[in-house]
C-alpha positions, 0 to 999 in steps of 0.5 A: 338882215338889214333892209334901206329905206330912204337913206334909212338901215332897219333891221326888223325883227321877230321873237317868241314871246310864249305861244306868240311871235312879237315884231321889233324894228331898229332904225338908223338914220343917215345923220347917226340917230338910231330909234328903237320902236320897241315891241310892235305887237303880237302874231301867229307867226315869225313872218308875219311879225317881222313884215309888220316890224318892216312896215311900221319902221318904213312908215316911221322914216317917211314920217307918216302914222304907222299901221296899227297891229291886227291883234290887240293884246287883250285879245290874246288873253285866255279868256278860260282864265275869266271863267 
């Protein structure tokens, strides 16, 4: 789905990545430039990626810090893996 932000299409996204859901967002400005913002971080759920991607893409418009994600990624190492 494509949402407007400001003049702004983003089209926000979540996939699987293993046992985890990772938010990604794209970004088209009115003047034609398009920024990708990549992989935004790890979650538990689809829905929850993909309102993170909409809330990083919307701060990235507005030209303000984007929200740091909740999960930092070496949190999500097996820590039986250390042991």
């Amino acid at each position: 789905m494509v949402l407007f932000h400001r003049g702004a299409a983003i089209q926000a996204s979540a996939i699987r990545h293993g046992h985890m859901f990772v938010g990604r967002a794209c970004i088209l400005k009115e003047d034609g430039e398009s920024t990708s913002l990549g992989d935004l971080g790890p979650f538990a759920s689809p829905a929850c990626a993909y309102e993170f991607a909409v809330r990083c893409a919307s701060a990235f418009v507005d030209g303000v810090p984007m929200p740091r994600c909740p999960i930092s990624k070496s949190s999500t190492v097996d820590d039986s893996a250390h042991h």
